[in-house]
C-alpha positions as CSV (number, residue, x, y, z in Angstrom):
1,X,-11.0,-9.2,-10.2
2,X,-10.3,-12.5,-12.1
3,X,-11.8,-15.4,-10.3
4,X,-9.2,-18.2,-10.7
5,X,-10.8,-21.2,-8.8
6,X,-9.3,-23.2,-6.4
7,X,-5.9,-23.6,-6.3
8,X,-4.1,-27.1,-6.4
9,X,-0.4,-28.9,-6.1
10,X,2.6,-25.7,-5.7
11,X,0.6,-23.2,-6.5
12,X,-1.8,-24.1,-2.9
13,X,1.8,-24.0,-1.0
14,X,2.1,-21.3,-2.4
15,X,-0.9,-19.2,-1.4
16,X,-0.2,-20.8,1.7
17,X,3.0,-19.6,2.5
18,X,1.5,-15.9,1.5
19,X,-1.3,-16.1,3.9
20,X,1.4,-17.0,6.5
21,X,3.6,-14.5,5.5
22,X,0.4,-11.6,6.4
23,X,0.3,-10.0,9.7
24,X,-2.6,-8.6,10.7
25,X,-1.2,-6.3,13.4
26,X,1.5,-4.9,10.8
27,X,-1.2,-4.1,8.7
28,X,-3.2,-2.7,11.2
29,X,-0.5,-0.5,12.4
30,X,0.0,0.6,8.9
31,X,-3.4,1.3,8.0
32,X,-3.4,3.9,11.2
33,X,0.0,5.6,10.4
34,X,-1.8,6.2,6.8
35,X,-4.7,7.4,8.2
36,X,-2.4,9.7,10.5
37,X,-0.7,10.7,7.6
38,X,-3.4,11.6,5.2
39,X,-5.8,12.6,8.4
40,X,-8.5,11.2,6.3
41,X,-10.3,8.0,7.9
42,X,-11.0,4.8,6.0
43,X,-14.6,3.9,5.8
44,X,-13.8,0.9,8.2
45,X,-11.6,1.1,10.8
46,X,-8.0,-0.4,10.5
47,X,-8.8,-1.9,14.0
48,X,-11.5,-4.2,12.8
49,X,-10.3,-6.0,10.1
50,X,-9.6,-9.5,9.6
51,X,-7.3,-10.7,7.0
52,X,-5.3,-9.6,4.1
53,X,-8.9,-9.3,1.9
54,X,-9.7,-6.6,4.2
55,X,-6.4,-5.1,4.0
56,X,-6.7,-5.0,0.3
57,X,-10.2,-3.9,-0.2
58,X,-9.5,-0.6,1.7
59,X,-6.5,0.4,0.0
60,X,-7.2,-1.2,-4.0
61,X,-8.9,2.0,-5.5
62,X,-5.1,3.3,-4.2
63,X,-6.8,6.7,-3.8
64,X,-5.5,6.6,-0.2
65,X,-2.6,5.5,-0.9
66,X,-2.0,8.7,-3.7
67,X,-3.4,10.7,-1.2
68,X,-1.1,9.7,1.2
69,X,2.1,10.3,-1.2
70,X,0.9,13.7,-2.2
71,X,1.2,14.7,1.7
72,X,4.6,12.9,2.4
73,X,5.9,14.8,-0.7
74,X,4.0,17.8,0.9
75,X,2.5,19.0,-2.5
76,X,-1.3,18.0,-3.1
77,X,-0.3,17.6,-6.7
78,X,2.6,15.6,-7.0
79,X,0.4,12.2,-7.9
80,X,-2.3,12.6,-10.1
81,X,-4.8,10.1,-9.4
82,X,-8.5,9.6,-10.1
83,X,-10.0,10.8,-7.0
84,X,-13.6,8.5,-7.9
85,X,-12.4,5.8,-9.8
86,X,-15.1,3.6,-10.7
87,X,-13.3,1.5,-13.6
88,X,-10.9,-1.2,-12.5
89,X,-8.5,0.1,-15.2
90,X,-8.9,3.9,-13.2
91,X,-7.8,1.9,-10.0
92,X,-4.8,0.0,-11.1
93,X,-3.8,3.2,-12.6
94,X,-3.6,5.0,-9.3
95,X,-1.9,2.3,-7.8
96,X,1.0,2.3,-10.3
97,X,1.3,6.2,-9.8
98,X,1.5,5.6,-6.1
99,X,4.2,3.0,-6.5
100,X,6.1,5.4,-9.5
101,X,6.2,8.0,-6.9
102,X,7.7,5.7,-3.9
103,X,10.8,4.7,-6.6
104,X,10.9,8.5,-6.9
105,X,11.2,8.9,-3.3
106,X,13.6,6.3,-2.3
107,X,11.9,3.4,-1.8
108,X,13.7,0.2,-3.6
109,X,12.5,-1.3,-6.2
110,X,13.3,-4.7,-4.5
111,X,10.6,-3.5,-1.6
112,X,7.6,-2.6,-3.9
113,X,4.8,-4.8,-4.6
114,X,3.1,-5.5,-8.2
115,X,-0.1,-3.5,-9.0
116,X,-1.5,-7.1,-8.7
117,X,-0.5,-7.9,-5.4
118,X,-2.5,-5.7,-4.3
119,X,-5.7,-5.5,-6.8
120,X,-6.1,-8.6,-6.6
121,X,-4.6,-9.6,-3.2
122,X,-2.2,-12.0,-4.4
123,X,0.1,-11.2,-1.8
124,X,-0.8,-8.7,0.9
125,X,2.6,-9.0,2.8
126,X,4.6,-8.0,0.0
127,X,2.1,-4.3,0.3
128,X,2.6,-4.3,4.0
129,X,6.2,-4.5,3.4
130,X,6.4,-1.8,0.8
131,X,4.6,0.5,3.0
132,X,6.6,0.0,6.1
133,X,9.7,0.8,3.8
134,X,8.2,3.9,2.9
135,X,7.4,5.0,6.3
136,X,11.0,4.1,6.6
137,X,12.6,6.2,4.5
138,X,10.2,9.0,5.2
139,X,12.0,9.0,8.7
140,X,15.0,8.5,7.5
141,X,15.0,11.5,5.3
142,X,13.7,13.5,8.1
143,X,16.5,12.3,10.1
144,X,18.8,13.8,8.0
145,X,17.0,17.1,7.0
146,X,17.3,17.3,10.7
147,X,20.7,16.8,11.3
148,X,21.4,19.1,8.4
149,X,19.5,21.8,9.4
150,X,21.7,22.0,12.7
C-alpha cells in the first residue's frame, strides 16, 4: 500500500466524510453473512473489529470474497482466483474478479466499489455498500426462482 502522508485542506474533509460514512455494525453484519456463506471463518472474528482498517485487512487478499462468489454462483469454479496470493498485484487481481463476477450477477455497476477502495481502504463504506447489494440481489433472485418454481 502507498503511504500518502497526511492529508490537508478538501482532501481531509474528505477522508473525513468517508470515515463517517463507515458503520461498523454493517460491516460486522456483513463480515458474518460472508462467513455464513462461505462457512469458512476469518482469522479474526467479525465481532472484534474496530474500524474500516480492520474491515479491509480481512477481506484485501479478496480470496474470501472469490470464495464467497464461487458459492453464491454455486460452482467452485466460476471465479478463478489465487487461493495464496502473496504479491499485491495477485491480490488486486482477485478483487477485480470478484467485482467482474458481481456485474455478472446483477449487481450495478453504480453499487460497486474500486479495487482501490478496498486495497487500500480508501473508502470502506462504498465495500460495505457493494456487499449489502449483493446479498440483495442474491435474495432477490431467490425470491423469484421461488415464486417461479410454484
Amino acid at each position: 500500500m502507498a503511504n500518502h502522508g497526511p492529508s490537508y485542506g478538501l482532501s481531509r474533509e474528505l477522508e473525513k466524510k468517508n470515515i463517517a460514512r463507515f458503520s461498523l455494525e454493517e460491516a460486522q453484519e456483513v463480515l458474518l453473512w460472508i462467513e455464513q456463506v462461505t462457512d469458512v471463518q476469518f482469522e479474526r472474528d467479525p465481532a472484534t473489529i474496530e474500524n474500516s482498517q480492520d474491515m479491509s485487512d480481512m477481506l484485501k487478499d479478496g480470496v474470501q470474497l472469490c470464495m464467497m462468489m464461487n458459492c453464491v454462483l454455486e460452482n467452485p469454479r466460476a471465479v478463478r482466483f489465487h487461493a495464496k496470493p502473496r504479491m499485491p498485484f495477485h491480490k488486486m487481481e482477485n478483487i477485480s474478479n470478484f467485482l467482474d463476477a458481481i456485474k455478472t450477477y446483477g449487481v450495478a455497476e453504480i453499487s460497486c466499489f474500486q479495487t482501490v477502495d478496498l486495497y487500500e481502504n480508501k473508502q470502506g463504506y462504498k465495500v460495505i455498500e457493494c456487499l449489502r447489494s449483493l446479498a440483495a440481489v442474491k435474495t432477490e433472485l431467490l425470491k423469484w426462482t421461488l415464486c417461479s418454481d410454484m
